[in-house]
C-alpha positions as CSV (number, residue, x, y, z in Angstrom):
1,X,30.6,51.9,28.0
2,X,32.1,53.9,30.9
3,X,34.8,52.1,32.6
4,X,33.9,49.8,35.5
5,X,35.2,50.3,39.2
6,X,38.2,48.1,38.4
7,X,39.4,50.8,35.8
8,X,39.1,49.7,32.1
9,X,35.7,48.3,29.9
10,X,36.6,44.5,30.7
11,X,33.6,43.1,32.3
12,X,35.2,41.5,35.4
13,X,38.4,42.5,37.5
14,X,40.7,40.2,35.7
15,X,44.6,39.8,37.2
16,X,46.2,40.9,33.7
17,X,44.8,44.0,33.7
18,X,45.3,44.6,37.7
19,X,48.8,43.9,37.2
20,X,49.8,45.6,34.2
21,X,48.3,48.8,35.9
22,X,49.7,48.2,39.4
23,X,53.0,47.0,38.0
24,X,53.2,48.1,34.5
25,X,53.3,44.5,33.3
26,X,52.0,41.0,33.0
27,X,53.0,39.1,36.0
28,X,53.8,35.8,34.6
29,X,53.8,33.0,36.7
30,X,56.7,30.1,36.8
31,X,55.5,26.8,38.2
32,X,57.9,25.4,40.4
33,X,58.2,22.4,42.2
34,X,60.4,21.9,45.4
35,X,59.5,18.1,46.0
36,X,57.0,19.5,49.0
37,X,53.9,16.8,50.1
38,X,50.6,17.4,51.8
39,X,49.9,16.5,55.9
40,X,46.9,14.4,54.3
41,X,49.1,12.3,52.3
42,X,52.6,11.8,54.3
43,X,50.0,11.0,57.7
44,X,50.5,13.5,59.4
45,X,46.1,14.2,59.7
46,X,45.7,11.7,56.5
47,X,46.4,9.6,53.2
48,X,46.3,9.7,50.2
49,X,45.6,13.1,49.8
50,X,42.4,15.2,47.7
51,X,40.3,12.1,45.8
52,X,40.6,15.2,43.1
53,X,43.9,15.7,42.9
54,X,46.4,14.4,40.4
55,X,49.7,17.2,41.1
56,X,51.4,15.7,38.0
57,X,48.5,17.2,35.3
58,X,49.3,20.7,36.2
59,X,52.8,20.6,36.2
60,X,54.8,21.8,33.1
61,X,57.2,19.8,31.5
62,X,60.1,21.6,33.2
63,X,59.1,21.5,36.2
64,X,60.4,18.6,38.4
65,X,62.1,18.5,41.6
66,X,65.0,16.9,40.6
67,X,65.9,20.3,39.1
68,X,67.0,23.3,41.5
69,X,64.8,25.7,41.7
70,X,67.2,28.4,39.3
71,X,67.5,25.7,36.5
72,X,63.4,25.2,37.0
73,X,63.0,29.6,37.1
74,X,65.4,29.3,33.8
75,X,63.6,26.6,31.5
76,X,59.9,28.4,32.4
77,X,61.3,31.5,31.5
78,X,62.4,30.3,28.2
79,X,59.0,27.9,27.9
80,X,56.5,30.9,28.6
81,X,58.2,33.5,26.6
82,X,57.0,31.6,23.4
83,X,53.4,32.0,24.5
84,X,53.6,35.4,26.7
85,X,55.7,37.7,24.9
86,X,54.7,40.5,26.7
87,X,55.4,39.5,30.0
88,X,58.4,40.9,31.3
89,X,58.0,40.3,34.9
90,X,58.3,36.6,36.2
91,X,56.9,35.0,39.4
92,X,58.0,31.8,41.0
93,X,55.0,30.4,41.6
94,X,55.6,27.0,43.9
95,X,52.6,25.3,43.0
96,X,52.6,21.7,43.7
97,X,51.3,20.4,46.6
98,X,51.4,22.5,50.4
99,X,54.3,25.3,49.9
100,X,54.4,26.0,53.1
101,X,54.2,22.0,54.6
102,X,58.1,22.2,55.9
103,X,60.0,23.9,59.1
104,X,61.1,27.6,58.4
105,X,64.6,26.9,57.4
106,X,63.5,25.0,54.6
107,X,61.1,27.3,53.3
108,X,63.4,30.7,53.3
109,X,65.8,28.8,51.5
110,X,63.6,27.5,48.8
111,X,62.0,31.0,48.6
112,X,64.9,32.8,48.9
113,X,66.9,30.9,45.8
114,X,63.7,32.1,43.6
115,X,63.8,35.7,44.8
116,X,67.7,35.6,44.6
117,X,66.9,35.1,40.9
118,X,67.4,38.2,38.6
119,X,64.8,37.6,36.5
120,X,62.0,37.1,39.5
121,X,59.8,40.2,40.3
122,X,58.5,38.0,43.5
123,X,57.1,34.7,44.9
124,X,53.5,33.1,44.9
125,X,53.1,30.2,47.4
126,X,50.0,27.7,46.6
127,X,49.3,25.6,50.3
128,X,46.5,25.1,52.4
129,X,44.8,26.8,54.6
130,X,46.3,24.6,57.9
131,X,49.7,24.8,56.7
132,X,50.3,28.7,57.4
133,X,51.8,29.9,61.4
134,X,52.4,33.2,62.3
135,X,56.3,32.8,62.4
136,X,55.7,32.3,58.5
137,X,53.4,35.2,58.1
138,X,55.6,37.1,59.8
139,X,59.1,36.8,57.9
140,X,56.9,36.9,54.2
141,X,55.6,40.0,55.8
142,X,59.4,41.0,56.4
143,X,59.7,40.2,52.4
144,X,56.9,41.5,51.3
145,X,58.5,44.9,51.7
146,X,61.0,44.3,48.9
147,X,59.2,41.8,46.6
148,X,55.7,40.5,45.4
149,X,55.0,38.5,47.9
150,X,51.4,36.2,47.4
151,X,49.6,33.2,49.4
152,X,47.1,30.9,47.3
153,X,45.0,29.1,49.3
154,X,43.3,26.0,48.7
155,X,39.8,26.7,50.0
156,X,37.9,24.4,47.4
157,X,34.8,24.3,49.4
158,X,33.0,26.3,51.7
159,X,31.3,23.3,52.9
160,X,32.8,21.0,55.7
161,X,30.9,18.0,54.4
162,X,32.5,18.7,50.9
163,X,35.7,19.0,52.5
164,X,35.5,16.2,54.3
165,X,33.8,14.0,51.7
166,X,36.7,14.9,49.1
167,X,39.5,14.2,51.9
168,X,40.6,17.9,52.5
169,X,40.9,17.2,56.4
170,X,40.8,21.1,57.0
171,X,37.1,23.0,57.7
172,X,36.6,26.3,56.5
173,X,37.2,28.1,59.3
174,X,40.6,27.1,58.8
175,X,40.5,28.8,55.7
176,X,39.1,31.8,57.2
177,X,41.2,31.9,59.4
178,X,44.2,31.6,57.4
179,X,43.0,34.1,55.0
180,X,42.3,36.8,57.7
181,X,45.7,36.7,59.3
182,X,47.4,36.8,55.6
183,X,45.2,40.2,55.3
184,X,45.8,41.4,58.2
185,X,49.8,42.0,57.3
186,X,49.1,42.7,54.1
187,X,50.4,40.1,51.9
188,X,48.0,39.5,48.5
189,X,46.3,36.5,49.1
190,X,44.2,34.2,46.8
191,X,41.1,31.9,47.5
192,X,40.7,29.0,45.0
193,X,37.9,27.4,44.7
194,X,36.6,24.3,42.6
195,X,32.8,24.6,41.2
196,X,30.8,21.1,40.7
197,X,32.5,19.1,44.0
198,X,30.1,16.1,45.0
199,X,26.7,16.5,46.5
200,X,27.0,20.4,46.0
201,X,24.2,22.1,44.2
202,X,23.9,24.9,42.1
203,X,22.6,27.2,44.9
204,X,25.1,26.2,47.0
205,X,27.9,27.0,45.0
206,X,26.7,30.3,44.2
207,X,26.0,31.1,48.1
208,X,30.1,30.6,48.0
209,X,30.5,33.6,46.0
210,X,28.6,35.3,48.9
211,X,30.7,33.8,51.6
212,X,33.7,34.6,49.9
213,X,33.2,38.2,49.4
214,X,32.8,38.3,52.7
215,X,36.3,37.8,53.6
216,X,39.1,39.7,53.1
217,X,40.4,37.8,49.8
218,X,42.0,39.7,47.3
219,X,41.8,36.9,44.5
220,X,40.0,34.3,43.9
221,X,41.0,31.0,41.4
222,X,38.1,29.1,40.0
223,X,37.7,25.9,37.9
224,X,35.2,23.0,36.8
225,X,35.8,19.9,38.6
226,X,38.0,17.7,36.5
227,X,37.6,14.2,37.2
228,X,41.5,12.5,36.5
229,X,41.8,8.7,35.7
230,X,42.8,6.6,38.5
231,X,41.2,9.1,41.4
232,X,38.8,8.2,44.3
233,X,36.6,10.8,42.9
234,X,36.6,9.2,39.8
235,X,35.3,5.7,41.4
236,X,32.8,7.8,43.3
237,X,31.3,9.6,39.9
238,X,31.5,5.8,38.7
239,X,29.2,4.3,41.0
240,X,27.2,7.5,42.1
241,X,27.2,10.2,39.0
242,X,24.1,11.6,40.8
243,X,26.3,13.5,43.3
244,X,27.6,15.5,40.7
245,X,27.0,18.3,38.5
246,X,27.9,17.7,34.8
247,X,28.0,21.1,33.4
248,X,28.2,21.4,29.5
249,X,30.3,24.2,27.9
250,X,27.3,26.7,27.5
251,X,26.0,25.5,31.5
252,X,29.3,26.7,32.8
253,X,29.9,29.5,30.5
254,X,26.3,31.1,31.9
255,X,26.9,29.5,35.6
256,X,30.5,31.0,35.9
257,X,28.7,34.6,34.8
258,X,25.7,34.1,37.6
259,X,28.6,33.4,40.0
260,X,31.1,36.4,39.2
261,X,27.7,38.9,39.1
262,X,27.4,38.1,43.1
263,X,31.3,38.5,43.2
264,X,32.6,41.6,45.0
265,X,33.8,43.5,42.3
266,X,37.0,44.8,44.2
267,X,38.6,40.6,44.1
268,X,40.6,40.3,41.2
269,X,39.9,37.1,39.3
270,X,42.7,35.1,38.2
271,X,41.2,32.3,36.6
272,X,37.8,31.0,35.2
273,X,38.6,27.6,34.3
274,X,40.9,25.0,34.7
275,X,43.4,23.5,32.1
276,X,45.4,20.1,32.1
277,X,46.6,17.2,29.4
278,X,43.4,15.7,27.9
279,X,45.4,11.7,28.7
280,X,45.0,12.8,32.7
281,X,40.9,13.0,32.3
282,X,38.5,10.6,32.7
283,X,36.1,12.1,30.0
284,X,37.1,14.6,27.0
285,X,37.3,17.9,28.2
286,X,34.8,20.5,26.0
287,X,35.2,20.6,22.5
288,X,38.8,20.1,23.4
289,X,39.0,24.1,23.3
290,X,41.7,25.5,25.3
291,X,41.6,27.8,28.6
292,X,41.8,30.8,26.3
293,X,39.3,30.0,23.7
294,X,36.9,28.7,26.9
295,X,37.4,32.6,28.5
296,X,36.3,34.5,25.3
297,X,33.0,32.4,25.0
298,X,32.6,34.0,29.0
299,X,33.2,37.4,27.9
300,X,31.3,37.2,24.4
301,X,28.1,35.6,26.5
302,X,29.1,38.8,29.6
303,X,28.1,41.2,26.6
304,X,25.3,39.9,25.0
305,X,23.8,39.5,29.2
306,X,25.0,43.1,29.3
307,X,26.3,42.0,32.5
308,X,29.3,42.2,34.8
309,X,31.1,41.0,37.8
310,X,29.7,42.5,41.3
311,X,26.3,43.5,38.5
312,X,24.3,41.7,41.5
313,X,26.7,42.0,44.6
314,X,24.6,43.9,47.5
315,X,25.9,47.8,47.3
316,X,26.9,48.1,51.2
317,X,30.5,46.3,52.2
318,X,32.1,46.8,55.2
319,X,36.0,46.7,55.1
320,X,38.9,47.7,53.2
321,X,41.6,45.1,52.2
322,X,45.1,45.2,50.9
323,X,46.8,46.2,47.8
């Protein structure tokens, strides 16, 4: 098979191969956490925070914040180089909760001790979409001329009812917003986006793929809902399961290829499906098969479809984005 527009045979734009060809290598990311909180769980617009969200299940053992950020950059380096041999170029990825929820000071500190690291190519910041201001922009922009600088964004839905229905207290024009202005100064910038929220339905959540190619996003994150013990969501599947979609492995596997073939085929895809410690679910996850093993069943089912990402993504697109 020729190669696609993305530059190799693999069947959607996948973030290994975009960085090993932009940068030579994998760009391995290092979860850090710097103690940050959320404005929907200190009071500032809310509490409690996401009914989804449980921070603790995607942290790595290492990371904690009563560590300094170097110790944290230092034990991930040593954890992931058993799995990711490869990888020769790390990325402080500040993950849990808003990365960008503090004043200024405080954030080109805690950005600056990561990129002061020799061993750190750059920085990705996970926030939300109403935690970003243009002072911010601006002095990652000023970064972003020496280092890998990226913003993840925690869209989730493209729905306001879902958003406020799961406690997000941001719309999606905030994320639209957001997203534009990161764009428009060039710094790589990431939508993530959780598939099988309450009351969404199948043909909603593949009109997202449309809305999202429609904005200048360079990435995009996806996962199946995961439904931790303990979680508001998980007392809502309880007592209404009906508002839910409960995709089984081959459902997804098919549904996450009908949603990448409306994807524009220039946003790199970093992630398919979503990973944590089976004691944080409610339910077993599928067949207990791991991220990895989850992706190749995707790419196995891509070929006997004889499809690809973008396969069904309308030819004309107006705008050219960065990196």
């Amino acid at each position: 098979m020729n190669k696609f527009e993305w530059g190799n045979n693999r069947r959607f734009n996948s973030f290994a191969n975009y960085s090993t060809s932009k940068y030579g290598s994998r760009l391995q990311k290092l979860s850090i956490n710097s103690g940050f909180t959320c404005p929907n769980r200190d009071g500032k617009i809310g509490i409690g925070g996401c009914t989804f969200c449980v921070n603790e299940a995607f942290n790595p053992s290492y990371c904690t914040p009563e560590k300094n950020i170097t110790q944290q950059i230092d034990e991930g380096i040593t954890f992931h180089k058993i799995r990711y041999r490869r990888a020769s170029k790390y990325i402080a990825y500040f993950q849990a909760y808003s990365n960008t929820y503090a004043d200024i000071e405080k954030l080109k500190s805690v950005y600056s001790e990561a990129l002061d690291h020799p061993d750190i190519f750059g920085i990705s910041i996970g926030t939300r979409p109403d935690c970003i201001n243009d002072d911010l922009l601006s002095y990652l922009s000023e970064i972003n001329k020496k280092h890998y600088i990226a913003i993840e964004y925690g869209v989730e839905s493209c729905y306001n009812k879902t958003l406020e229905l799961v406690n997000r207290q941001h719309s999606f024009e905030a994320s639209k917003e957001a997203i534009i202005k990161t764009n428009n100064i060039k710094i790589f910038n990431t939508a993530h986006l959780i598939i099988g929220l309450p009351n969404e339905t199948k043909e909603m959540i593949l009109k997202e793929a449309t809305l999202l190619s429609n904005l200048p996003i360079n990435a995009i994150k996806l996962h199946q809902l995961q439904i931790f013990k303990g979680t508001e969501i998980e007392k809502l599947y309880a007592s209404n399961p009906d508002k839910f979609i409960k995709f089984e492995l081959n459902e997804y596997v098919d549904f996450i290829i009908d949603f990448m073939e409306l994807l524009r085929p220039s946003i790199i895809i970093e992630r398919l499906t979503g990973e944590v410690p089976p004691r944080f679910l409610a339910f077993t996850p599928w067949c207990k098969l791991r991220t990895d093993q989850i992706l190749n069943l995707i790419e196995k089912r891509m070929e006997d479809r004889n499809t690809w990402q973008g396969k069904k993504y309308p030819s004309i697109y107006c705008g050219e984005h960065s990196r």
